[in-house]
C-alpha positions, 0 to 999 in steps of 0.5 A: 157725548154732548148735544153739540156733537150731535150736530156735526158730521163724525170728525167734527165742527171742523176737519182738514182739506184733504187738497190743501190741508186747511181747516174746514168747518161741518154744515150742521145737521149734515154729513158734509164740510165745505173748503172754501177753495176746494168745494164740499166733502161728504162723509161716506156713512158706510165706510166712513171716507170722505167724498169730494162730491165735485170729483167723486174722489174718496178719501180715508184718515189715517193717524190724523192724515188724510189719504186718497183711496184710489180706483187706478194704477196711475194714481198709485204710482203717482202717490208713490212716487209723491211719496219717495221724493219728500223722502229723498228731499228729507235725506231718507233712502228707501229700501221697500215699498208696502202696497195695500192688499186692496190695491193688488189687484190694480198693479199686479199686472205691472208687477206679474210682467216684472216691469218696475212699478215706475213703468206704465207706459206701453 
């Protein structure tokens, strides 16, 4: 470890924007980053996430990707189905989706009723 790195927050001098995907430098001697189009993201020290302190929205990496960590069904499937389109536009044709354990318990009543999981209205 070298003295500079002590000075930045955990993923270093700089990061990308979980939004936008653009570089975005640390303020030293904090825990947070400044995107100039999307405000400051705090790193959460206990989990390790990154917060959008405007929204309060957490976001986790993952293989050098940035993934939003979500509190509601809707926001699942709208991953999801972000997620199927890019695929489909690539040529790919799903076959299975694997949904985190800790998001069981925000869908399991969609998927308890045998609705599809693109189904959340009444």
């Amino acid at each position: 470890m070298t003295l500079a790195s002590i000075y930045y927050p955990i993923y270093g001098p700089e990061t990308f924007c979980p939004h936008c995907r653009q570089l975005m430098p640390a303020l030293t001697l904090t825990d947070t980053y400044l995107c100039q189009r999307h405000g400051a993201f705090e790193v959460d020290a206990a989990s390790d996430d990154l917060v959008h302190l405007q929204s309060g929205r957490h976001w986790r990496l993952w293989e050098q990707k940035w993934y939003r960590q979500h509190t509601h069904a809707d926001g699942i499937r709208f991953e999801i189905h972000e997620a199927l389109d890019s695929l489909y536009i690539q040529g790919y044709r799903v076959t299975k989706v694997t949904i985190a354990q800790r998001y069981r318990g925000l869908i399991n009543a969609y998927l308890e009723r045998g609705r599809p999981l693109g189904y959340f209205g009444k």
